[in-house]
C-alpha positions as semicolon CSV with decimal commas, in nm:
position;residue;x (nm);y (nm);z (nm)
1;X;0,963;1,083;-2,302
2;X;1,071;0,832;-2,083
3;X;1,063;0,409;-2,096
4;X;1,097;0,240;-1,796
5;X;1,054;-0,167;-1,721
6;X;0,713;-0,258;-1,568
7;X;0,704;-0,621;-1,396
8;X;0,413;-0,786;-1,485
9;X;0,351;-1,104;-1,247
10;X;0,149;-1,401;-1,425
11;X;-0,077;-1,426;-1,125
12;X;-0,122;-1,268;-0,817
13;X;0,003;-1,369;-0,468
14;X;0,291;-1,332;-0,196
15;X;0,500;-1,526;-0,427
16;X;0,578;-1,206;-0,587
17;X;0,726;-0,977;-0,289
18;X;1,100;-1,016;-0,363
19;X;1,064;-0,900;-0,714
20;X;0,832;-0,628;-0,625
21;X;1,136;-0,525;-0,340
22;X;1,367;-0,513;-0,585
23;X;1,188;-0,319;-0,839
24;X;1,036;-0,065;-0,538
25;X;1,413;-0,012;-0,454
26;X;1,547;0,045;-0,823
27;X;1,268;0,335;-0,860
28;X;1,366;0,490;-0,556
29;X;1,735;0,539;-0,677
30;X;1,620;0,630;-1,040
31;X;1,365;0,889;-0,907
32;X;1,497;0,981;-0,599
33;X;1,191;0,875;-0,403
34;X;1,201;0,995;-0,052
35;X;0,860;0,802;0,100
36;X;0,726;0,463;0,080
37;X;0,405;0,322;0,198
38;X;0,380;-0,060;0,205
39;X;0,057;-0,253;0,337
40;X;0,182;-0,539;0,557
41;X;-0,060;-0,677;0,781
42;X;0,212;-0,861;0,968
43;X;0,497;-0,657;0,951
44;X;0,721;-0,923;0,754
45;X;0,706;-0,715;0,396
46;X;0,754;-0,389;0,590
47;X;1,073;-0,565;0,726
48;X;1,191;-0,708;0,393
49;X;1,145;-0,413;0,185
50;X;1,313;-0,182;0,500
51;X;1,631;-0,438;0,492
52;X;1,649;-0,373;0,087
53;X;1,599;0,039;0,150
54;X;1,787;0,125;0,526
55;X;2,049;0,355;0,472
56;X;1,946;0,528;0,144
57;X;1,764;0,805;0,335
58;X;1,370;0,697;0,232
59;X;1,149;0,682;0,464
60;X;0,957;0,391;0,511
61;X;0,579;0,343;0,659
62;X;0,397;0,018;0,754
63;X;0,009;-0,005;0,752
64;X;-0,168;-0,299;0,882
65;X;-0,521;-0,409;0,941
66;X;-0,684;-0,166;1,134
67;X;-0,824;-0,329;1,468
68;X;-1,099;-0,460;1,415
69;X;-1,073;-0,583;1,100
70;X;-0,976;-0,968;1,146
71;X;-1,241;-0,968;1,510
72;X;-1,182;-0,853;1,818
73;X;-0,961;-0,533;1,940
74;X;-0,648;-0,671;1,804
75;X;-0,480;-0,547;1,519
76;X;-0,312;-0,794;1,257
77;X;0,061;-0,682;1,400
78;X;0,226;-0,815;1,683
79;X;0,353;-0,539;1,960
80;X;0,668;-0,727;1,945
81;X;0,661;-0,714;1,550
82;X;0,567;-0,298;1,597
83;X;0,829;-0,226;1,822
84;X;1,114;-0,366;1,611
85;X;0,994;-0,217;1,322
86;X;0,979;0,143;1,510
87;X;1,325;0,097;1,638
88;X;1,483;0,031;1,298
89;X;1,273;0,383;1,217
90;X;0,976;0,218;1,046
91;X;0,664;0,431;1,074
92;X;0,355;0,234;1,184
93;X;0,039;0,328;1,068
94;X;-0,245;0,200;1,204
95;X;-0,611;0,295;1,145
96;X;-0,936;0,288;0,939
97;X;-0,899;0,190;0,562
98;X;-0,995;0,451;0,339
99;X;-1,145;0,267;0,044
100;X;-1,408;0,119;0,271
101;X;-1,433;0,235;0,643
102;X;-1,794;0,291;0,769
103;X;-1,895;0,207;0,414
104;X;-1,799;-0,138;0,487
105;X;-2,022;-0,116;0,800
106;X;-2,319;0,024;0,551
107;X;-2,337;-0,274;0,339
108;X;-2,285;-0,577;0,567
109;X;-2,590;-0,392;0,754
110;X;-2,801;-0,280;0,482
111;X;-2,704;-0,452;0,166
112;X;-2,592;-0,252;-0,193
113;X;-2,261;-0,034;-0,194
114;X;-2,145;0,312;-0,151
115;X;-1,972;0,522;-0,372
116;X;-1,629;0,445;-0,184
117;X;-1,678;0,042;-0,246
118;X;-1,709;0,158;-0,604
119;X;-1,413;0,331;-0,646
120;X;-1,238;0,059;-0,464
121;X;-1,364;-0,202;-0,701
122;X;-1,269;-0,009;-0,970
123;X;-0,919;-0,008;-0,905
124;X;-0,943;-0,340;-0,861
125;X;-1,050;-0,399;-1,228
126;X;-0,762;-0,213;-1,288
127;X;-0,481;-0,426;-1,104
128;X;-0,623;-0,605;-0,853
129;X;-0,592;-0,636;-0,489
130;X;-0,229;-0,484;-0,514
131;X;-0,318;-0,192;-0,673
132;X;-0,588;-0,072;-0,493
133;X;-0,442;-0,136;-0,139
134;X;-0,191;0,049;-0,295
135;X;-0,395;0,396;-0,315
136;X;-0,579;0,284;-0,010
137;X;-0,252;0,298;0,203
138;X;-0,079;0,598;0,078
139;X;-0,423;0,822;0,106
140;X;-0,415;0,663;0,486
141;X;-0,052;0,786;0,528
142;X;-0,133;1,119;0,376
143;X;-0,418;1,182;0,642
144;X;-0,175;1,096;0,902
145;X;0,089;1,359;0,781
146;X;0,362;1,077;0,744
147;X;0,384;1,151;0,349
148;X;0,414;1,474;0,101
149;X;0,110;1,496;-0,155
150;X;0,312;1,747;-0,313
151;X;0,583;1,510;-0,452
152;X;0,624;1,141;-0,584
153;X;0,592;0,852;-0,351
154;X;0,639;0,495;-0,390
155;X;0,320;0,257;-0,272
156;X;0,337;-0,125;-0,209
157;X;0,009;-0,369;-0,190
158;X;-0,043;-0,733;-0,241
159;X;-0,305;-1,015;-0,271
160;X;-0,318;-1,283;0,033
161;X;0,007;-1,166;0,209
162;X;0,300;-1,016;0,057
163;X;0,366;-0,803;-0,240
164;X;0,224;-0,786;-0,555
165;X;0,211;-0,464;-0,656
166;X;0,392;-0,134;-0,663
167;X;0,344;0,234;-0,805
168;X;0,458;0,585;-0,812
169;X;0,226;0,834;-0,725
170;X;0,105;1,195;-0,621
171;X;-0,102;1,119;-0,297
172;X;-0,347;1,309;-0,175
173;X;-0,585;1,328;0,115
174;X;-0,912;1,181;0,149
175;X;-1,110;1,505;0,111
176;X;-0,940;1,558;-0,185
177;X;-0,912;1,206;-0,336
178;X;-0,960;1,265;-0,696
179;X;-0,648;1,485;-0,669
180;X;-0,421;1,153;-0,660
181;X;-0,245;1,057;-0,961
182;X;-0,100;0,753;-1,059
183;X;0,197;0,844;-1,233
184;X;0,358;0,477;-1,297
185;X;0,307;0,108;-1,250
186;X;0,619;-0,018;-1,094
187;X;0,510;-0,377;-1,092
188;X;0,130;-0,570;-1,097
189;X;-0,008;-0,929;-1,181
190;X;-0,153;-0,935;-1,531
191;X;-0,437;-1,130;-1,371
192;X;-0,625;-1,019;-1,055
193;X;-0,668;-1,305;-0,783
194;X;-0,994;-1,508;-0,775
C-alpha cells in the first residue's frame, strides 16, 4: 500500500503551474521517473518545468498546437522558442492531437461526435482540460517513439495556458489506447474550467 499527497487546485488555470512543477519534480525523484511529457503551446511551461528537472537525467518532451490548429500554417511555438528548447535537450513534438484529429474535422463539417470526442470528453468529466491533454500528449509522444509504454511516465496538461494538471502513467499507442493506465493523480483542479 502506498499514500502519497495529491494537489488538488480550487479552480483551474495557469495560476497553478509552479505548484504542479514542483509536485511533477518530487514524483520523479520518489519514482524514479525517467520521461516527461508536458503540453505547452508556447514553450514557457516546457522551459519552467525543464529549469526545475535539468540535470536529474529525465528526459523532457514539449508538445504544442499542431499547425493548424490556431489558423494558418503556423504552429503555436516560436522557431526561436523551439530552438532553445532543443539546445537545452528538450524534445519537441509537434503534430496532430490524438483525442480529436480528423474527428475534429468530422464534426465542424457534419455536426454530432465521434467516438474519439467521446473519450476525450470523458476525461474531461474526470479532471478537466488538464487531465485529458494529459493522455492526449503522452499517447502523441508514444507514436513518435520519444517515450516507453512499457514503464511509468510523468504527463503535464493545463487549462488556458500553463499547468494544471499532472499524472503518472503507462502510455500506450494510439492503436492500442485502451492499454493506457492511469496509475496516479499527481495534481488536478477540483473543478473543471467553464
Amino acid at each position: 500500500m502506498r499514500v502519497k499527497e495529491i494537489v488538488y487546485f480550487d479552480k483551474a488555470g495557469p495560476e497553478n503551474t509552479t505548484a504542479v512543477i514542483e509536485a511533477v519534480k518530487r514524483r520523479c525523484t520518489e519514482l524514479g521517473i525517467k520521461h516527461v511529457v508536458v503540453a505547452s503551446d508556447s514553450g514557457e511551461t516546457a522551459l519552467r518545468l525543464w529549469e526545475a528537472i535539468q540535470n536529474t537525467g529525465v528526459s523532457l518532451i514539449c508538445v504544442p498546437q499542431h499547425a493548424g490548429y490556431m489558423g494558418g500554417d503556423n504552429t503555436s511555438i516560436a522557431p526561436e522558442k523551439r530552438k532553445d528548447l532543443e539546445a537545452k535537450g528538450i524534445q519537441v513534438l509537434v503534430c496532430a492531437h490524438a483525442l480529436s484529429g480528423v474527428g475534429r474535422s468530422i464534426t465542424k463539417k457534419f455536426g454530432g461526435v465521434t467516438p474519439v470526442e467521446i473519450i476525450a470528453h470523458t476525461l474531461r468529466r474526470f479532471g478537466g482540460d488538464g487531465i485529458k491533454v494529459a493522455v492526449e500528449v503522452s499517447v502523441m509522444a508514444a507514436d513518435a517513439g520519444l517515450i516507453p509504454t512499457d514503464r511509468e511516465i510523468i504527463a503535464v496538461g493545463g487549462s488556458g495556458g500553463g499547468a494544471d494538471a499532472a499524472i503518472v502513467l503507462k502510455a500506450a499507442h494510439m492503436n492500442n489506447f485502451f492499454d493506457l493506465e492511469i496509475r496516479e493523480i499527481i495534481a488536478k483542479p477540483r473543478q473543471r474550467e467553464q
